[in-house]
N, C-alpha and C positions, 0 to 999 in steps of 0.2 A: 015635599020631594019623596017621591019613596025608593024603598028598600032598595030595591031592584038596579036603580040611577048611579048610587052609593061609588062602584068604581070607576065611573068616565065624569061624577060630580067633579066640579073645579075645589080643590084643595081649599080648607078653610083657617088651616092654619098648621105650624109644626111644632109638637112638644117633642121635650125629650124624654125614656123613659131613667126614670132614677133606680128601680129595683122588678125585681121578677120573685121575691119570695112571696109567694100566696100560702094562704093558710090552707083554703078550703080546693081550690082548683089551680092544674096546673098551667102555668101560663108558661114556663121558661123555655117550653119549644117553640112560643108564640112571639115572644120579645125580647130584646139585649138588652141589656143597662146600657145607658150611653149613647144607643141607637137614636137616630130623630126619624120620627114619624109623621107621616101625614095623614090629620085631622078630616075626615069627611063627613060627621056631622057628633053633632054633641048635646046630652041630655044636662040634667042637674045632678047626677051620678055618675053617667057612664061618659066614656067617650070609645067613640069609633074611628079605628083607624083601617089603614091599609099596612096588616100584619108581615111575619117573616113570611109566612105562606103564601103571599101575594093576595091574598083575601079579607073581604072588612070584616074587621072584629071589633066586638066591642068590651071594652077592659074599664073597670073602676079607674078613676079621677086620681086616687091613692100613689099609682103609680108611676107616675108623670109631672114634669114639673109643669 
């Protein structure tokens, strides 16, 4: 699938986030604790979601249950 497909892709799942303190980059304009997000594709690191921006991001595994 590519890139491009990512926001009309059918949901793949919904985590919640657990925390927004990043060490290196700031994510907490990007995500709430507590928030549930929808998954639209996922690596062995990263996951991709549809952000507070209404845009896919993609955020470490770390944050998320």
């Amino acid at each position: 699938m590519s890139f491009k497909e990512w926001t009309t892709a059918p949901t793949l799942r919904k985590v919640v986030c657990k925390h927004a303190n990043a060490e290196k980059y700031v994510v907490s304009d990007c995500l709430t604790p507590g928030k549930e997000y929808e998954v639209k594709n996922e690596t062995d690191e990263f996951i991709f979601i549809v952000d507070n921006t209404g845009k896919v991001g993609g955020f470490y595994k770390t944050y998320f249950e």
